[in-house]
C-alpha positions, 0 to 999 in steps of 0.5 A: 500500500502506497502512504504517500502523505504531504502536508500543505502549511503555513508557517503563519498558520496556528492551526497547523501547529496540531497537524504537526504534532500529531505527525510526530506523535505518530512517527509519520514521515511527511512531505511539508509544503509550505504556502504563501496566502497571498499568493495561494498554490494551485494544489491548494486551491485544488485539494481545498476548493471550499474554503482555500486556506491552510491546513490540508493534508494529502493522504495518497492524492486525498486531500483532509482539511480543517486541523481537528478534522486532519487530527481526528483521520491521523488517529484513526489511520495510523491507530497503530500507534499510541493514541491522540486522544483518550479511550474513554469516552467522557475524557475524549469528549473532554479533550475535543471541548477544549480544542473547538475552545481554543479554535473559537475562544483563543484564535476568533479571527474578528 
C-alpha cells in the first residue's frame, strides 16, 4: 500500500501547529509544503476548493482539511500507534471541548 502523505502549511498558520504534532506523535514521515496566502498554490486551491486556506493534508492524492478534522483521520489511520486522544469516552469528549475552545475562544479571527 502506497502512504504517500504531504502536508500543505503555513508557517503563519496556528492551526497547523496540531497537524504537526500529531505527525510526530505518530512517527509519520511527511512531505511539508509550505504556502504563501497571498499568493495561494494551485494544489491548494485544488485539494481545498471550499474554503482555500491552510491546513490540508494529502493522504495518497486525498486531500483532509480543517486541523481537528486532519487530527481526528491521523488517529484513526495510523491507530497503530499510541493514541491522540483518550479511550474513554467522557475524557475524549473532554479533550475535543477544549480544542473547538481554543479554535473559537483563543484564535476568533474578528
Amino acid at each position: 500500500m502506497v502512504n504517500e502523505v504531504v502536508f500543505l502549511s503555513s508557517w503563519v498558520s496556528p492551526f497547523s501547529m496540531r497537524i504537526k504534532i500529531a505527525l510526530a506523535e505518530k512517527g509519520i514521515k511527511y512531505e511539508y509544503k509550505e504556502e504563501n496566502l497571498q499568493d495561494k498554490s494551485p494544489l491548494l486551491l485544488k485539494m481545498n476548493p471550499v474554503y482555500k486556506k491552510v491546513p490540508v493534508l494529502i493522504h495518497n492524492g486525498k486531500p483532509i482539511c480543517e486541523s481537528l478534522i486532519i487530527v481526528q483521520y491521523i488517529d484513526e489511520v495510523w491507530k497503530e500507534t499510541c493514541p491522540l486522544l483518550p479511550s474513554d469516552a467522557y475524557l475524549r469528549a473532554q479533550a475535543r471541548f477544549w480544542a473547538d475552545f481554543i479554535d473559537k475562544k483563543v484564535f476568533e479571527w474578528g
